[in-house]
Structures are given as structure tokens and as C-alpha cells.
C-alpha positions as a printed Julia matrix, in Angstrom:
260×3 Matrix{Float64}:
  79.83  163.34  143.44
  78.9   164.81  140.14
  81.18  162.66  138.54
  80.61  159.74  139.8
  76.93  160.15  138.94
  77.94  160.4   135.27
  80.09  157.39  135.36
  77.16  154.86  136.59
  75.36  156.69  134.37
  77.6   155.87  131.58
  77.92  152.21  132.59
  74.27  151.83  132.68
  73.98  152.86  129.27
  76.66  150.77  128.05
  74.87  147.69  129.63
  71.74  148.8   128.13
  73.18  149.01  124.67
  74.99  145.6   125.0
  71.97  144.12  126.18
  70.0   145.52  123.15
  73.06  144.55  120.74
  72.63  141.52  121.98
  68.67  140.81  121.89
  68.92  142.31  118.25
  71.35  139.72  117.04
  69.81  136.73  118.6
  66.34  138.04  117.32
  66.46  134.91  114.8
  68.07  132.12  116.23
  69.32  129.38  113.93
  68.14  126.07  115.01
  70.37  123.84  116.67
  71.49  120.43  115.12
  71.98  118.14  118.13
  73.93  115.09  117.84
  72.01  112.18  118.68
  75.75  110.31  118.61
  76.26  110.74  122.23
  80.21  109.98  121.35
  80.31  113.0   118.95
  79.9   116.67  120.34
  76.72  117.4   121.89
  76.32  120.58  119.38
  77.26  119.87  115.82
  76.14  122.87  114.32
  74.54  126.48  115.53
  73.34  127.02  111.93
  74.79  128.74  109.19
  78.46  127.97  107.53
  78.46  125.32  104.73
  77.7   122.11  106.63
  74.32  120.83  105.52
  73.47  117.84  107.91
  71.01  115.29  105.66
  67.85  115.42  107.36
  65.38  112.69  106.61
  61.69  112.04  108.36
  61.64  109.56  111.02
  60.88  105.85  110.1
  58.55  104.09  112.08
  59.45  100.84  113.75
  62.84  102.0   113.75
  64.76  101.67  116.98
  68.39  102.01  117.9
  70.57   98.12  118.04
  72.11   98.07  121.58
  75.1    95.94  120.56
  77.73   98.11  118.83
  79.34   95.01  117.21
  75.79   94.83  114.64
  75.6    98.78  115.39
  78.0    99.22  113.14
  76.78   97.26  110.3
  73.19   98.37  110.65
  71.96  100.81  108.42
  71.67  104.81  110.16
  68.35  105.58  111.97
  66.5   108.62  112.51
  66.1   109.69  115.68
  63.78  112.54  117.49
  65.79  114.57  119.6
  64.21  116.65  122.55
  64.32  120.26  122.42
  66.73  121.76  125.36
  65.0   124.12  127.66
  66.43  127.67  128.8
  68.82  129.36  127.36
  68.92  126.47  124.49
  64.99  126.57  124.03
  65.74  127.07  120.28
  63.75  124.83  117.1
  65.41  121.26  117.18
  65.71  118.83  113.8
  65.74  115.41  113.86
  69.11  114.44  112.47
  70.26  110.85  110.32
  72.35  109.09  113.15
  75.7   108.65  111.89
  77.35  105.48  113.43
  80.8   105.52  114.92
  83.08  103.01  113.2
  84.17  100.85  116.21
  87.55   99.04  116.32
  87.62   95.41  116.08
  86.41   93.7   119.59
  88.49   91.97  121.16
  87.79   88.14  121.22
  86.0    87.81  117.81
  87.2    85.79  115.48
  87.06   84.92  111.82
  84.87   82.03  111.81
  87.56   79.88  109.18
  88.91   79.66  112.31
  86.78   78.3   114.39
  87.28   74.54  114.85
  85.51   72.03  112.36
  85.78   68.83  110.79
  87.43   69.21  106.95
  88.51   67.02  103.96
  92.23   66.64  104.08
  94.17   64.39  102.18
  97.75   63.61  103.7
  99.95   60.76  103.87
  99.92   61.47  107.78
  98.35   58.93  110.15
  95.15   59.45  111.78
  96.03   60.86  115.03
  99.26   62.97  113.57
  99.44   66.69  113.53
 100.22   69.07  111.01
 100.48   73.16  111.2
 100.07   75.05  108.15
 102.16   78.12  109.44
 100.86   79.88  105.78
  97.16   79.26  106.28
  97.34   79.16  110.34
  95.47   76.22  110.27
  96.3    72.91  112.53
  95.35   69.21  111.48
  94.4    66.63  113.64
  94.33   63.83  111.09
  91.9    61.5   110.93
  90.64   58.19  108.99
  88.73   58.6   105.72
  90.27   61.73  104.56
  89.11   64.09  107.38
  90.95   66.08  110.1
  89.5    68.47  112.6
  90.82   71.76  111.71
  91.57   74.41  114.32
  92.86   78.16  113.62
  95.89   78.91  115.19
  98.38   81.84  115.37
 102.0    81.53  114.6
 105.31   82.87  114.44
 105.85   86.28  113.53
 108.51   87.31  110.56
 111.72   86.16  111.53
 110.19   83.6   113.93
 109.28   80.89  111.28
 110.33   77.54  111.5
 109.08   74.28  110.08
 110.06   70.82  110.66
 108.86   67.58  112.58
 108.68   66.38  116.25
 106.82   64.71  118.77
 104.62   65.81  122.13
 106.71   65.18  124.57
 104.99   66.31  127.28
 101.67   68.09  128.28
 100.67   70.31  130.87
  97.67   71.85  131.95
  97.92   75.33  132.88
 101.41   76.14  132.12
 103.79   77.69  134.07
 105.95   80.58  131.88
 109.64   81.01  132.31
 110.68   83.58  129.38
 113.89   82.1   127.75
 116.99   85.61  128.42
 116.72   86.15  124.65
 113.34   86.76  124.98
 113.81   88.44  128.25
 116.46   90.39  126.58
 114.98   91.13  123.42
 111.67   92.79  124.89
 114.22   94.48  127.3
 115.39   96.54  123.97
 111.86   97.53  123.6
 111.13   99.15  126.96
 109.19   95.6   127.72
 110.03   93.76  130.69
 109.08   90.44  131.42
 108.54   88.77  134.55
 111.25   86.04  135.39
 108.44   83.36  135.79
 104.66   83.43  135.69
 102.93   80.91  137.59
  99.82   79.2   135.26
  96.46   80.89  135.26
  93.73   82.68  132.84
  96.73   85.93  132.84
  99.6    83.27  131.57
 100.29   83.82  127.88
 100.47   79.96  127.52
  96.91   79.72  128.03
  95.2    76.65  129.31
  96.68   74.1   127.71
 100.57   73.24  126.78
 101.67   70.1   124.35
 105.46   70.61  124.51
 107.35   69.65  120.8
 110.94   67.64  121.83
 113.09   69.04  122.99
 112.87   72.28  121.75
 111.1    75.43  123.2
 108.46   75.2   120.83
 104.45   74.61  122.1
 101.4    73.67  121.07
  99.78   75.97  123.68
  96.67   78.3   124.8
  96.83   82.05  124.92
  95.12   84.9   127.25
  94.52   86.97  124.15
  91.98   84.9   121.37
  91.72   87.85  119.24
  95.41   86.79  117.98
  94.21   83.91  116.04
  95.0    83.68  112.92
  97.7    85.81  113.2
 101.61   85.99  112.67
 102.19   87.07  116.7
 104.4    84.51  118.34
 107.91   83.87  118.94
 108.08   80.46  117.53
 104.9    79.04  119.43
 102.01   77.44  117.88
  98.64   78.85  119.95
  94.95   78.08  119.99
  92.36   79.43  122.07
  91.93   78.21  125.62
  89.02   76.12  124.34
  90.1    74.46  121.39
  93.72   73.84  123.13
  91.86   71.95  125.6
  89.94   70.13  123.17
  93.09   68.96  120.97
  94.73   68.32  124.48
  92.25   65.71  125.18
  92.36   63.8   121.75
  96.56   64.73  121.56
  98.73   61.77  123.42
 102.49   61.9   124.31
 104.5    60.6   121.6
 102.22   62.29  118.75
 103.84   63.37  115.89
 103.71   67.0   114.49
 104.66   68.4   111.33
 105.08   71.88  111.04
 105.5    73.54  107.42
């Protein structure tokens, strides 16, 4: 019984002196930096150590920019952060708001590429096509030295080609049938393709499909616009759905394309 008593005894003086060790090093707390970056950590810093966050006084009429696409080129804010309660209840500073750097968004595009009317000399007639594969520009030729210019994405290395042809046929909303090499060649990968894809907004051919002789070649649409201006294809010339459809309308069968 005796020595039982001195154990608890014991214990409760350990716990006492823990609980004292403790109080006496938390008796000044370093003030928490909190990150007002609610993709970062929530605690960047418990004081101390050699990072010095660069603290600046609140601006006013400053207020946070809820699209991340101009978040990212706007300049950093300031902003107040609330002091946590409890066991956090500690002095708070307000903290310059570093921005994340976000990845490109899918669906923008560089605006050279956007479609608009352009001085072009050729000895094309009005009505002809021609595909800069270099520049990933296409031509619609018209009278007086213009051409509506389109972006367009286009072969990748290995997948150039240049030479001329004519529409042969057009159809809207594509069906896809991957040619075996293709089928094949994405088999190597660990990609597998689907024997045939019925047309819809999921179809890599897009909207829109001008087919170039009798070759496997396309004018056609795509289900992924943020490829413009790109070397991405196997061989195909695309646009996005809406300027496909919009060179569909002014294209005819029989129209001649160049491709260089």
C-alpha cells in the first residue's frame, strides 16, 4: 500500500513538473505567421529560424481579384488575418499575399490566333486555302490582297507534310475511325484507342471536317482548343470548333488547299 502511495505520488510530481516545464517555455509565445494563401500551409512560420516573411501595412481599397487567370498577374495584396482562438490565441501579423503561379488554363489562347481579316499577298485565288504549317496560320484568300486568317495546330515532328489538294468532302460532326498505324502506334505507348468514335463535342475531329483528296488528311475541329497553335497532330490540320465552322461555311467542295 505504502508503495503504491509513493508511486502516484511520484507520477503526480512528474505531471506537475511537465506541466510547469511546459508553461515556462511557452511563457513568450512567438507570434504566428498565418498564410492568407489558403493553397499554401495554414502555418508558415511559429517564429524564430531565419525566415523573415515581408510584412507591409494594409492598403486601403485593396481587395483580393476572384479570377485566378488576372490573380496571377495582379500585383500581391495585404491582407488582415483573424487571430485563432484557444490554444492558437497567440499575436497574428498581417502578411504580403504571395500568389500561386497557376498553370496555363485550358482553352485560352494566344490572341494571333484568333481569327481576323489580314493583308496577304499570294498568287492564290480568292476562295483558295493555304496552311502555313511554320506560322500555324490558315488563309482563306480573298480579293484585294486580304485573307481571313485563322490559327491552327499542325503536325507534330515527324508528321509534316506539305503539298496541294482539294476538299473533297465535308462533314459536320465527324465520325473517327483511327487508321491501325495510329491504332498501333499509341498501342506502343500504353494508349489505346477506340476502334470508332461516333461524332460529338468528345470526338477529336471536332465540329467540323473538310476532307483533303484522297488522303487521310483534314481540315477539322478539335475537343481540346488549348492546342492551337501548336505542333500536336498526326498529319491533321485543326481549328477550334468555332472557327472550323466558320471556314466550313465560306469552304465549298472542290476548294483548293495548299499546304507548305
Amino acid at each position: 500500500m505504502m508503495k503504491h502511495a509513493i508511486l502516484c505520488a511520484a507520477g503526480a510530481l512528474s505531471l506537475l513538473a511537465s506541466t510547469a516545464f511546459a508553461n515556462d517555455r511557452y511563457q513568450t509565445r512567438p507570434p504566428v505567421i498565418v498564410s492568407p494563401d489558403l493553397t499554401a500551409p495554414w502555418v508558415m512560420q511559429l517564429g524564430g529560424g531565419n525566415v523573415q516573411p515581408v510584412v507591409y501595412p494594409v492598403r486601403p481599397g485593396t481587395r483580393r481579384v476572384a479570377n485566378p487567370a488576372v490573380e496571377q498577374q495582379a500585383n500581391p495584396q495585404v491582407r488582415q488575418v483573424v487571430q485563432p482562438r484557444g490554444l492558437f490565441s497567440r499575436p497574428v501579423q498581417q502578411v504580403a499575399m504571395v500568389r500561386p503561379q497557376y498553370p496555363a488554363i485550358r482553352g485560352q489562347i494566344d490572341p494571333q490566333f484568333l481569327p481576323q481579316i489580314v493583308d496577304y499577298q499570294t498568287k492564290e485565288k480568292p476562295g483558295s486555302i493555304v496552311i502555313d504549317t511554320n506560322n500555324r496560320f490558315l488563309y482563306l484568300v480573298m480579293d484585294g490582297g486580304k485573307a481571313r486568317r485563322y490559327g491552327v495546330g499542325v503536325g507534330k515532328p515527324g508528321f509534316e507534310w506539305a503539298g496541294a489538294h482539294t476538299v473533297t468532302r465535308k462533314q459536320e460532326w465527324p465520325d473517327w475511325t483511327p487508321p491501325s498505324e495510329m491504332v498501333a502506334r499509341e498501342a506502343a505507348k500504353g494508349h489505346y484507342l477506340p476502334a470508332h468514335m461516333e461524332g460529338g463535342e468528345a470526338n477529336p475531329l471536332g465540329a467540323r471536317a473538310m476532307y483533303l483528296g484522297s488522303t487521310l488528311y483534314r481540315i477539322h475541329g478539335t475537343n481540346a482548343p488549348w492546342t492551337i497553335g501548336s505542333a500536336v497532330s498526326s498529319g491533321c490540320i485543326r481549328l477550334r470548333n468555332e472557327d472550323v465552322t466558320d471556314l466550313y461555311n465560306r469552304v465549298k467542295v472542290g476548294t483548293r488547299v495548299i499546304v507548305m
